[in-house]
Short mmCIF file of the C-alpha atoms (twelve columns), coordinates in Angstrom:
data_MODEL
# 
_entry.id   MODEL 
# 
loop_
_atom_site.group_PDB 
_atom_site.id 
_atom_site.type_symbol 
_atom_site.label_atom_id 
_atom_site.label_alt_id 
_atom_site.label_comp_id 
_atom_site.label_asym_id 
_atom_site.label_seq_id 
_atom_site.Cartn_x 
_atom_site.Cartn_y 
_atom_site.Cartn_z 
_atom_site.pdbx_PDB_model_num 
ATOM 1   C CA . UNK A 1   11.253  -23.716 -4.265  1 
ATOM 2   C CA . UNK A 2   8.498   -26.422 -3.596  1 
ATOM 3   C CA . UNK A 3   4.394   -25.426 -2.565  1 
ATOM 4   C CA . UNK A 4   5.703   -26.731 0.829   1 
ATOM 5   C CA . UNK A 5   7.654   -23.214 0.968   1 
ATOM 6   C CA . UNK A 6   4.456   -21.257 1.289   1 
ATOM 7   C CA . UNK A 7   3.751   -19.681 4.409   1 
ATOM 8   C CA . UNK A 8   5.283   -19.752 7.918   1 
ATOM 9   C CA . UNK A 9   7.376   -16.304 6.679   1 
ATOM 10  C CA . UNK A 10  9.279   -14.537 9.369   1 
ATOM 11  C CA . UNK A 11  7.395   -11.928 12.025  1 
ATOM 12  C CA . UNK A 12  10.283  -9.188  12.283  1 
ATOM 13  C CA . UNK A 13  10.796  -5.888  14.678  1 
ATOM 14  C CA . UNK A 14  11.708  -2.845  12.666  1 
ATOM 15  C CA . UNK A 15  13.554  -1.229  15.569  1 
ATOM 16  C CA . UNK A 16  14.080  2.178   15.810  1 
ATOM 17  C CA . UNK A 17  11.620  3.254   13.139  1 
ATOM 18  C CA . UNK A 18  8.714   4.589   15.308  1 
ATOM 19  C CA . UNK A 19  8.568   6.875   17.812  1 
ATOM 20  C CA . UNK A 20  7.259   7.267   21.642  1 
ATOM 21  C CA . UNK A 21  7.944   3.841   22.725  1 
ATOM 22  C CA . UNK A 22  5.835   2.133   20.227  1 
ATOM 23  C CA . UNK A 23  7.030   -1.167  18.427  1 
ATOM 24  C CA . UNK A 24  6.605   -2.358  14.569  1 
ATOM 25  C CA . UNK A 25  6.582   -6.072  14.109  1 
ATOM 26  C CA . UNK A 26  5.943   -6.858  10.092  1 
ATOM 27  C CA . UNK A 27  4.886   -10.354 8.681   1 
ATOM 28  C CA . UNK A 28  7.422   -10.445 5.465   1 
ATOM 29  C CA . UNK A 29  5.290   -12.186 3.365   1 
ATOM 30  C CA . UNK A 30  7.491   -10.922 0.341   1 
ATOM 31  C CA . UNK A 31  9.779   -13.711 1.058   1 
ATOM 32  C CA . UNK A 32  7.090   -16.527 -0.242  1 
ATOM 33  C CA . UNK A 33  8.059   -18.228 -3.597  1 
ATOM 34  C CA . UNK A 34  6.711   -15.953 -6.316  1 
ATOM 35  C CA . UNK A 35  7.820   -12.682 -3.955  1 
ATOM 36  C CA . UNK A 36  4.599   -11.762 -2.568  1 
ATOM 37  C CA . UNK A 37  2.100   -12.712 -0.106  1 
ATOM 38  C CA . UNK A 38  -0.909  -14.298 -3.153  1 
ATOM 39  C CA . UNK A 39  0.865   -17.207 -2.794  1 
ATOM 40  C CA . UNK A 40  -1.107  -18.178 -0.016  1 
ATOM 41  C CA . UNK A 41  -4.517  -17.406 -1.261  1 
ATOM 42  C CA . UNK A 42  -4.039  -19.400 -4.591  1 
ATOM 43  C CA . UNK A 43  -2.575  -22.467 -2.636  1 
ATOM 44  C CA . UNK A 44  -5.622  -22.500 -0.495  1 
ATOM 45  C CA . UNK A 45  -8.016  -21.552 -3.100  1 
ATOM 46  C CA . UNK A 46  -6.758  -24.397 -5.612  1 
ATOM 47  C CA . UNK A 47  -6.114  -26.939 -2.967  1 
ATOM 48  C CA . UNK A 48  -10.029 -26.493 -1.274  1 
ATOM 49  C CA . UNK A 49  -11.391 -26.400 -4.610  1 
ATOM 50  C CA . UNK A 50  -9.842  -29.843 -5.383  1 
ATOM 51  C CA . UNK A 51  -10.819 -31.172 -1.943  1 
ATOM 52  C CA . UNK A 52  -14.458 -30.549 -3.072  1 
ATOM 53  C CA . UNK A 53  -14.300 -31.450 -6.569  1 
ATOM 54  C CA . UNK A 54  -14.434 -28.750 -8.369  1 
ATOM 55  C CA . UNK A 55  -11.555 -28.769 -10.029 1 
ATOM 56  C CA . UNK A 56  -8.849  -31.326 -11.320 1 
ATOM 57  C CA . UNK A 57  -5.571  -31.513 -13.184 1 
ATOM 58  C CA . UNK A 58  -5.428  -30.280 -16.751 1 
ATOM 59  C CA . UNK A 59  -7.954  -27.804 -16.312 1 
ATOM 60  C CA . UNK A 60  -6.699  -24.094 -16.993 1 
ATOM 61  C CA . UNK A 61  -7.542  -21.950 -14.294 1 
ATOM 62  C CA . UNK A 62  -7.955  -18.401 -14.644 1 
ATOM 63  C CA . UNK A 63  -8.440  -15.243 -12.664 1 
ATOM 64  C CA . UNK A 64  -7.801  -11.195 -13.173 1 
ATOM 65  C CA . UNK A 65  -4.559  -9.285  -11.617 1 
ATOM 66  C CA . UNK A 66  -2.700  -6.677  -11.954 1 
ATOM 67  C CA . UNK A 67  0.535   -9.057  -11.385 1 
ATOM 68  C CA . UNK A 68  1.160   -10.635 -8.108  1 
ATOM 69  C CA . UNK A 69  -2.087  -12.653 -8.125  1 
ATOM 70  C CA . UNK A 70  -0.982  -13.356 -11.709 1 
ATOM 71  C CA . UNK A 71  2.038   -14.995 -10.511 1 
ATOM 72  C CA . UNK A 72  1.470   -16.840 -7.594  1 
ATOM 73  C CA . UNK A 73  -1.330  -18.618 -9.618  1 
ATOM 74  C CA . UNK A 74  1.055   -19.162 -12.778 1 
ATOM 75  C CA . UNK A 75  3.628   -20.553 -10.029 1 
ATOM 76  C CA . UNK A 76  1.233   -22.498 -7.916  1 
ATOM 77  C CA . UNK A 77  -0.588  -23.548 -10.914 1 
ATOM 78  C CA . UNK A 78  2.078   -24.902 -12.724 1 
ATOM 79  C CA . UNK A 79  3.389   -26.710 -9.728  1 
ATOM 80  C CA . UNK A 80  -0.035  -28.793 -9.361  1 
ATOM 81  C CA . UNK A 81  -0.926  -29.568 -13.170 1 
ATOM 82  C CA . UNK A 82  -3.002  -26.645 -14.527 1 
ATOM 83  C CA . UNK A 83  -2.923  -24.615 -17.669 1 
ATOM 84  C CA . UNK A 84  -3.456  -20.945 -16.369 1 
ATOM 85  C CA . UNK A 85  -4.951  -17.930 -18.200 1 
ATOM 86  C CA . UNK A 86  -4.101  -14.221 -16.280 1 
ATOM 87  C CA . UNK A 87  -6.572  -11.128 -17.396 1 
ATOM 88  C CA . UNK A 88  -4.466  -8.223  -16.886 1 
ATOM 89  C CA . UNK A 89  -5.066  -4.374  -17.413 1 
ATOM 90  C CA . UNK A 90  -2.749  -2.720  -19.933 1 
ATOM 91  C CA . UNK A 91  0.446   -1.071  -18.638 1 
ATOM 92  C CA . UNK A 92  1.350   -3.173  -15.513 1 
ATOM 93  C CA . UNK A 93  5.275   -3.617  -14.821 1 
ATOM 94  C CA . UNK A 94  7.321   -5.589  -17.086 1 
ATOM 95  C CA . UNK A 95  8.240   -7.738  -14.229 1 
ATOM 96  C CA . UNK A 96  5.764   -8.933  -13.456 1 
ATOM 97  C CA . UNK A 97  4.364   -9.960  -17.103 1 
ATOM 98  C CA . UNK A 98  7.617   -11.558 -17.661 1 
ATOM 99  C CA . UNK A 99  7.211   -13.481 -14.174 1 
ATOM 100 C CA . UNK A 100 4.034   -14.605 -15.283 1 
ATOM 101 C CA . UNK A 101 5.174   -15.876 -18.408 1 
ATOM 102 C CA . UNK A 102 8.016   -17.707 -17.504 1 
ATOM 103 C CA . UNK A 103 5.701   -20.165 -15.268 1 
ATOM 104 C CA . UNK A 104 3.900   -20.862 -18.801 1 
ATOM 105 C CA . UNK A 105 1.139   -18.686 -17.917 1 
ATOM 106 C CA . UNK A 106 -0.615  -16.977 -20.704 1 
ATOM 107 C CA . UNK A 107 -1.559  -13.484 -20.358 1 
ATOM 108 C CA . UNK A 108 -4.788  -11.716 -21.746 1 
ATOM 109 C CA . UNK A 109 -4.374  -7.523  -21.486 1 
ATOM 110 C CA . UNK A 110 -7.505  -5.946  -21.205 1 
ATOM 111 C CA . UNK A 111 -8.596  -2.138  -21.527 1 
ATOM 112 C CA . UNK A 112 -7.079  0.298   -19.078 1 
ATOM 113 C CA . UNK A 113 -9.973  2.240   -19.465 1 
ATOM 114 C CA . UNK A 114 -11.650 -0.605  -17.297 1 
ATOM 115 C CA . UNK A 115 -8.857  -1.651  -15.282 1 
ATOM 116 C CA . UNK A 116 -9.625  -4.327  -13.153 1 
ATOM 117 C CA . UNK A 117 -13.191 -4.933  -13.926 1 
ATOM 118 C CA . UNK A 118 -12.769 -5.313  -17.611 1 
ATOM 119 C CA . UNK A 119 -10.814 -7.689  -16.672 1 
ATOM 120 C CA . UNK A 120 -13.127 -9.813  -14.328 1 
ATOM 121 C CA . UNK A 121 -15.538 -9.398  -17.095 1 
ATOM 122 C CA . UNK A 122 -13.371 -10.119 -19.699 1 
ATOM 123 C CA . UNK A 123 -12.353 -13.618 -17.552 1 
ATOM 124 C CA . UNK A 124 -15.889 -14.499 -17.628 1 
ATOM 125 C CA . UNK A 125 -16.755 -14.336 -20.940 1 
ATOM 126 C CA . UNK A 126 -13.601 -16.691 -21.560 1 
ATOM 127 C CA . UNK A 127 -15.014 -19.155 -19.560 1 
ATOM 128 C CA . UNK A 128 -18.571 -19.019 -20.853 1 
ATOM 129 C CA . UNK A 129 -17.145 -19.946 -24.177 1 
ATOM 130 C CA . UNK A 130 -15.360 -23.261 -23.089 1 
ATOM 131 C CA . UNK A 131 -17.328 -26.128 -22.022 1 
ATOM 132 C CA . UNK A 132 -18.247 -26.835 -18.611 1 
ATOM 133 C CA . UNK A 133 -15.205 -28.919 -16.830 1 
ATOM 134 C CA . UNK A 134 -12.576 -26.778 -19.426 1 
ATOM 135 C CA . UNK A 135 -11.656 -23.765 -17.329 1 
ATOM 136 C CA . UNK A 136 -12.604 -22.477 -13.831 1 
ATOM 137 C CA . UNK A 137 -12.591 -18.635 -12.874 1 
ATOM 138 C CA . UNK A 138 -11.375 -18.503 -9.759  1 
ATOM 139 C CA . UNK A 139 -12.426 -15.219 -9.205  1 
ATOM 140 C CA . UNK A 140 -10.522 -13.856 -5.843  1 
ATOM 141 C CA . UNK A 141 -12.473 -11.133 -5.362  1 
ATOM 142 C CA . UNK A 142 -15.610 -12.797 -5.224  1 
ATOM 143 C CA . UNK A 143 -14.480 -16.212 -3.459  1 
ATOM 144 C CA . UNK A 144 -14.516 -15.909 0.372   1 
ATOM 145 C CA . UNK A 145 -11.976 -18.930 0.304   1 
ATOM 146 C CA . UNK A 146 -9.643  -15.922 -0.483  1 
ATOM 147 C CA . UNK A 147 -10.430 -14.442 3.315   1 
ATOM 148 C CA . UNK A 148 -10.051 -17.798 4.583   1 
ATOM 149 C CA . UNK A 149 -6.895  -18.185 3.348   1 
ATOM 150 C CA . UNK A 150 -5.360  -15.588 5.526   1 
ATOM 151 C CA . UNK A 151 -6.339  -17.684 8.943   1 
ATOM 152 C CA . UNK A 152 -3.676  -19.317 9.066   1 
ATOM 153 C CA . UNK A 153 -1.068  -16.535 8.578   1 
ATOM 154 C CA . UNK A 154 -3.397  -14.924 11.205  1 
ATOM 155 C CA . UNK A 155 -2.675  -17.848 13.642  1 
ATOM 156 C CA . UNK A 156 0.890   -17.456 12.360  1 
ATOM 157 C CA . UNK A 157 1.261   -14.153 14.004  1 
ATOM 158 C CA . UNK A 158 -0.466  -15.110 17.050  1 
ATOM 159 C CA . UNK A 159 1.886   -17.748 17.866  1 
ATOM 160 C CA . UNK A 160 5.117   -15.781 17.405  1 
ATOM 161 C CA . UNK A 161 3.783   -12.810 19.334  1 
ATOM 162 C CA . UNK A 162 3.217   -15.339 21.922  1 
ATOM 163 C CA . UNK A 163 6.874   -16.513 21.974  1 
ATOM 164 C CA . UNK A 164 8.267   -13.114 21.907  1 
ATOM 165 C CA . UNK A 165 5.621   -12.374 24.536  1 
ATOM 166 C CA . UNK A 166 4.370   -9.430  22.776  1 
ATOM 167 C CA . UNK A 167 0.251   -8.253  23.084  1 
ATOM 168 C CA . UNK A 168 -0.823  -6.457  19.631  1 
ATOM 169 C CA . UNK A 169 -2.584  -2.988  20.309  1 
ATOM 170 C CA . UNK A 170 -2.906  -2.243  16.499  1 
ATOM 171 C CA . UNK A 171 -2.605  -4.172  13.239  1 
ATOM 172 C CA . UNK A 172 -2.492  -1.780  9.861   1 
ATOM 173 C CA . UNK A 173 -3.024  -3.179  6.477   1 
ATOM 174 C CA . UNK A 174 -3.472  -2.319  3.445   1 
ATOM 175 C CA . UNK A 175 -6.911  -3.167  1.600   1 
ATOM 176 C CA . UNK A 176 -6.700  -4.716  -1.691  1 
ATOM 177 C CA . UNK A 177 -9.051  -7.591  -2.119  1 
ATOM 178 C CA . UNK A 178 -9.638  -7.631  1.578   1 
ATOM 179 C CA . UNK A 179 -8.618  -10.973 1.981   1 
ATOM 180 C CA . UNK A 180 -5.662  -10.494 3.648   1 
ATOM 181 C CA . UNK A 181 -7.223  -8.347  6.263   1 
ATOM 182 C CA . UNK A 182 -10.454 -9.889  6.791   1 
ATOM 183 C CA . UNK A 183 -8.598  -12.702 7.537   1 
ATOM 184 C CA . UNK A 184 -6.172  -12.109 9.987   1 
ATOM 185 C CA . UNK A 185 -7.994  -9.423  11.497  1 
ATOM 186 C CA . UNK A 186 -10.142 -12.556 12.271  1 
ATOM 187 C CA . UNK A 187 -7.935  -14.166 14.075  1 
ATOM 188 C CA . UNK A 188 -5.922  -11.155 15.872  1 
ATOM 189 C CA . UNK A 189 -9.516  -10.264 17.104  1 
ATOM 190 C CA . UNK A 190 -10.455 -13.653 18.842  1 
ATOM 191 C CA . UNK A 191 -6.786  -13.670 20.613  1 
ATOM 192 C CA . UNK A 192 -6.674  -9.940  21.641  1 
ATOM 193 C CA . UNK A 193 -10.299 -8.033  22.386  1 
ATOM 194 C CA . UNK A 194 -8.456  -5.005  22.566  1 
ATOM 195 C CA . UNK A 195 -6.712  -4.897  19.247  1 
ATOM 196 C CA . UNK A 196 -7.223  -2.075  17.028  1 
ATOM 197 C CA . UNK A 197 -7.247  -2.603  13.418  1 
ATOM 198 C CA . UNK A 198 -7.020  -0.110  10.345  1 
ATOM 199 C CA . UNK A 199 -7.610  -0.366  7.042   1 
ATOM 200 C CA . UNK A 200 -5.454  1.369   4.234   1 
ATOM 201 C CA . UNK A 201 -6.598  2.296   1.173   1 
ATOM 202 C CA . UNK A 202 -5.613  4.767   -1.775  1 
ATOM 203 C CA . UNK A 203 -6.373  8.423   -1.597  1 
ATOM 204 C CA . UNK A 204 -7.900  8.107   -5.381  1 
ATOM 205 C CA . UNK A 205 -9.849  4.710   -4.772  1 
ATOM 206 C CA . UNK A 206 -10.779 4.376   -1.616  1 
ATOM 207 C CA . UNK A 207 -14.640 2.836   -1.490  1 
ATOM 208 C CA . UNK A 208 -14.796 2.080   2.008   1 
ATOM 209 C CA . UNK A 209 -13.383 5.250   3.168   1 
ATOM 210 C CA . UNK A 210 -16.107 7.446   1.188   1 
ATOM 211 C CA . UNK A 211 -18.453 4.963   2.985   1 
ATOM 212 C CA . UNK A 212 -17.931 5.228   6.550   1 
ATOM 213 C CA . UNK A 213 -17.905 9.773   5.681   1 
ATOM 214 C CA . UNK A 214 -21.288 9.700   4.344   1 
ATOM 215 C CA . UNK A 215 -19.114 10.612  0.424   1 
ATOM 216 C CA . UNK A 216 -19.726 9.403   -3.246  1 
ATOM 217 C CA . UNK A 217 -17.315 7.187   -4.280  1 
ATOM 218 C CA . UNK A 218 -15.727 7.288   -7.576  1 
ATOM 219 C CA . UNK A 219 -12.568 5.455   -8.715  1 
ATOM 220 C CA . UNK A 220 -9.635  7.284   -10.355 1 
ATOM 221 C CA . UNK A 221 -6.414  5.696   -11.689 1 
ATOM 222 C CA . UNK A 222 -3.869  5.641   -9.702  1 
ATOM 223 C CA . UNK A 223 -0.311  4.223   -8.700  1 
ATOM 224 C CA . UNK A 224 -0.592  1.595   -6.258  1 
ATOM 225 C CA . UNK A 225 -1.557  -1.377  -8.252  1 
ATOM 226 C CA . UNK A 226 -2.710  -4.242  -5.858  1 
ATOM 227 C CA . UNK A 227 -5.282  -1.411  -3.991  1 
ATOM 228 C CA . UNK A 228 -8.052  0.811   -4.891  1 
ATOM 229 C CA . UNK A 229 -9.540  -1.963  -7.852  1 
ATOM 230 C CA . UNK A 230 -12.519 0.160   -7.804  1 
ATOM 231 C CA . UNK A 231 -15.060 -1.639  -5.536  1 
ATOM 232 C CA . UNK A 232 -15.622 -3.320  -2.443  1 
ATOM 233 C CA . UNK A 233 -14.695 -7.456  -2.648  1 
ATOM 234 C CA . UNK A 234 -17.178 -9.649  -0.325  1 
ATOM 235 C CA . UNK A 235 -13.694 -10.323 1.458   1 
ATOM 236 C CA . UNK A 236 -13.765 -6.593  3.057   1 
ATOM 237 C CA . UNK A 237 -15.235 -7.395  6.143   1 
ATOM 238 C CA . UNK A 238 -16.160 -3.794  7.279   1 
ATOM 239 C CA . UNK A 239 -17.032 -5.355  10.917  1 
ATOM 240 C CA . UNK A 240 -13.440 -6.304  11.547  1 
ATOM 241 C CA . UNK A 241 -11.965 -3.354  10.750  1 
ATOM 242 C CA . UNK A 242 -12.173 0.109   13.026  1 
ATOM 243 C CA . UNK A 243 -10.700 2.835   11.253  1 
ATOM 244 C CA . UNK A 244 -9.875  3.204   7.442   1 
ATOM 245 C CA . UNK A 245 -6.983  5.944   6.381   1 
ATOM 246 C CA . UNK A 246 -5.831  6.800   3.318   1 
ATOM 247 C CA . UNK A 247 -2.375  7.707   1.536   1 
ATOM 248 C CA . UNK A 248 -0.973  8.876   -1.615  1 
ATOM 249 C CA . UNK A 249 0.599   6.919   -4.095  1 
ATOM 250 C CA . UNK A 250 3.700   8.851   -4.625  1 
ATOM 251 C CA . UNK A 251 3.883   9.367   -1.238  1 
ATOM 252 C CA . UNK A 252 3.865   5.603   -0.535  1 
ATOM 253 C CA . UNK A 253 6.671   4.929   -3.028  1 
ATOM 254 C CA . UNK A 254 9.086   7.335   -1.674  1 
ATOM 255 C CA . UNK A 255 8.648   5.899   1.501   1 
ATOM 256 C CA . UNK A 256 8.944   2.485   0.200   1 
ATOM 257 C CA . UNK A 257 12.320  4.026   -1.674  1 
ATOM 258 C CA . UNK A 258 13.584  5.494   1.732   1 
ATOM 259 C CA . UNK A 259 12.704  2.569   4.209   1 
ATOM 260 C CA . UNK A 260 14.077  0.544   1.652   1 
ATOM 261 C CA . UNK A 261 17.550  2.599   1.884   1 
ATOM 262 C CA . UNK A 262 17.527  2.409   5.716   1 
ATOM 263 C CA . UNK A 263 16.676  -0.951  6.907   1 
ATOM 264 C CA . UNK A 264 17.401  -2.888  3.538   1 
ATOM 265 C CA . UNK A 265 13.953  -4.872  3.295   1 
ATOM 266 C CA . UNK A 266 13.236  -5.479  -0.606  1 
ATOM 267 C CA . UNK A 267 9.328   -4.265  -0.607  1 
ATOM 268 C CA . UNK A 268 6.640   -3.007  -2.722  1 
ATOM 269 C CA . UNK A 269 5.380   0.217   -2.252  1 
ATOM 270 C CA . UNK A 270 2.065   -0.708  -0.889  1 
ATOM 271 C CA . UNK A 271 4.671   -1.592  1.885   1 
ATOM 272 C CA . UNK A 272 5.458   1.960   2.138   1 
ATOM 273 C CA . UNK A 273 2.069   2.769   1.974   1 
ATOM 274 C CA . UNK A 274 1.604   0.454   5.703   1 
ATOM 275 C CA . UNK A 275 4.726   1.749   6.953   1 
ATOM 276 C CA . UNK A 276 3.342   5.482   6.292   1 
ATOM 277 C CA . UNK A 277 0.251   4.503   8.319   1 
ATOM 278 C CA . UNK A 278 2.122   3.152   11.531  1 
ATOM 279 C CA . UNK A 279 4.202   6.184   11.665  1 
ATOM 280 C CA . UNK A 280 1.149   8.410   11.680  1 
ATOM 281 C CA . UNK A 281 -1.060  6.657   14.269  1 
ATOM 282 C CA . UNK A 282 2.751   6.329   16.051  1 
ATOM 283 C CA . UNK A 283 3.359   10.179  16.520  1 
ATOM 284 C CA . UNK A 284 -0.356  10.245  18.512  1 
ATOM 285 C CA . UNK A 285 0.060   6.468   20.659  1 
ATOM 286 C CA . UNK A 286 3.134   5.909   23.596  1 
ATOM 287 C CA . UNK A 287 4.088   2.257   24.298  1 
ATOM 288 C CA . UNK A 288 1.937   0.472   21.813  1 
ATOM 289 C CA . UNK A 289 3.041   -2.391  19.537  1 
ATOM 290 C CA . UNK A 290 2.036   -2.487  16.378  1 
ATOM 291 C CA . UNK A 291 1.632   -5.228  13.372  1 
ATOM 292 C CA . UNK A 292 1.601   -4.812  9.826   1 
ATOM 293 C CA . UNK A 293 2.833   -6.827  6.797   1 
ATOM 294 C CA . UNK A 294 5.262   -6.580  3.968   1 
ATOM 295 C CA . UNK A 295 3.352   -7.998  0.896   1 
ATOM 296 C CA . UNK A 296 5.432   -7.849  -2.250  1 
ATOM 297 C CA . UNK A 297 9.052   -7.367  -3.317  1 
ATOM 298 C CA . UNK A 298 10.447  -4.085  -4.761  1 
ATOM 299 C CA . UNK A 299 12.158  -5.974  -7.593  1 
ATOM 300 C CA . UNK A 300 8.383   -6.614  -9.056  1 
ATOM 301 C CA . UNK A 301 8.859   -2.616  -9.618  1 
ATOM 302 C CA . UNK A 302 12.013  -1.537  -11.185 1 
ATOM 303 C CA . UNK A 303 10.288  -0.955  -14.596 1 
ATOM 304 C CA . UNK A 304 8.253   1.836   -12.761 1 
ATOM 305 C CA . UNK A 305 10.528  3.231   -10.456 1 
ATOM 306 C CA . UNK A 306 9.455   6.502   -10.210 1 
ATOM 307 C CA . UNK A 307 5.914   5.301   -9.568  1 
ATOM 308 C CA . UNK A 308 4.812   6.495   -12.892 1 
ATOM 309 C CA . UNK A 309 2.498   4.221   -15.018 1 
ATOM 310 C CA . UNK A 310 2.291   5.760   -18.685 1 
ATOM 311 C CA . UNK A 311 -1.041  3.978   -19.408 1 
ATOM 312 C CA . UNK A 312 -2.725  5.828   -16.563 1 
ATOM 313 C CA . UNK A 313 -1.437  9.204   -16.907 1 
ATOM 314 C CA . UNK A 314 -4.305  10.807  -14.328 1 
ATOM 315 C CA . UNK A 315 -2.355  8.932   -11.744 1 
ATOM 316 C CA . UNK A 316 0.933   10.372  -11.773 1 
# 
């Protein structure tokens, strides 16, 4: 696999899946190098941030994940010259630790008390005590070169649609970072004025959702690692999205277990979590086609397979 691999994954219909007419069309962004869609935001990130000088080879770059972030920047990292330093909360898969390791990564666990903040603050403190030039946090909830990123898998999706002469009336997502939506929401929304697009977040950390009902927010642990980090990233553009919904963790990995079985796509179960989401707003909609993505790959999950994490025990 070479950087040049990034990107450019396949737009697929999932036939037969929803019901009254309506059409699924995924982005399988699973299928990028490391298995999961961050490849793109740390090839963009690392490649701007060289364009303007910020950073150069033999620097160690460093940011906070709970593993697929980790990755893609170990991979990408690697593959352009930098030492690389992942801040992860305690009792993430064994996959993905091992992934990150074997692309000479280090990793740093933090607290899972703090989950992914203690980790953001635990990656800035490491680079406060290195000299300036040493190490640069990339920081990809707090960079909006992370939402930028996700233009040109935005434009991606536009063109295919365009060959398979398809108009969007909905794109569903699942809200992480916020990157990934924010981004191509961006684009979908310049092409088609009518599109509709929803959020996804996790029943037990869902910030935006409290938001828009007038509700207190308060993060609890829970089993979809890669959503509900426990506040609202500067990449969340609440503008481009028009409805937020929410799912259950265990609910989302049974459907990721189940699609899985009938239409023999390897994903995550944030995966399941979008799929659950298009078959809900499909049982009230006739005729409508609908995007999503696939972000990660179900192999990154074996080590939890029954969606239980034993450092987070309130989440099972």
């Amino acid at each position: 696999m070479k950087l040049a691999d990034i990107g450019n994954t396949p737009l697929v219909e999932v036939s037969g899946l929803l019901q009254n007419g309506n059409r699924l069309f995924s982005k399988c962004e699973y299928m990028n190098p490391s298995g999961s869609h961050k490849d793109r935001t740390y090839l963009y990130i690392i490649n701007t941030m060289e364009q303007q000088g910020v950073i150069k080879k033999g620097m160690t770059l460093i940011d906070c994940s709970t593993g697929n972030g980790g990755a893609a920047l170990a991979w990408v990292g690697r593959e352009k010259g930098y030492k690389v330093v992942v801040f992860m909360p305690e009792g993430m898969t064994d996959e993905r630790k091992r992934q990150i390791l074997s692309f000479g990564a280090q990793i740093i666990e933090t607290p899972k008390e703090t989950f992914l903040m203690g980790a953001a603050i635990a990656a800035e403190k490491y680079r406060q005590s290195h000299r300036v030039g040493e190490v640069c946090f990339l920081d990809q909830s707090n960079t909006l070169l992370n939402k930028s990123a996700w233009h040109a898998c935005g434009l991606e999706i536009v063109c295919d649609l365009q060959k398979q002469q398809v108009v969007p009336d909905f794109f569903i997502c699942s809200i992480g970072t916020g990157g990934t939506f924010s981004g191509i929401a961006d684009r979908l929304k310049r092409e088609y004025k009518n599109i509709k697009t929803v959020g996804v977040e996790v029943d037990k950390s869902a910030p935006l959702y409290a938001s828009r009902r007038g509700e207190l927010f308060a993060h609890q642990p829970h089993n979809l690692m890669g959503m509900g980090a426990g506040m609202l990233s500067v990449n969340t553009v609440s503008e481009l999205i028009d409805d937020v919904r929410v799912v259950e963790g265990h609910a989302a990995w049974g459907r990721m277990k189940t699609f899985i079985a009938d239409y023999d796509f390897g994903i995550g179960p944030t995966c399941g979590a979008n799929v659950l989401v298009c078959e809900e707003i499909a049982r009230v909609v006739k005729d409508k086609n609908i995007i999503t993505l696939f972000f990660d790959s179900a192999w990154k999950y074996k080590s939890r397979w029954e969606g239980n994490y034993p450092d987070y025990p309130e989440a099972q």
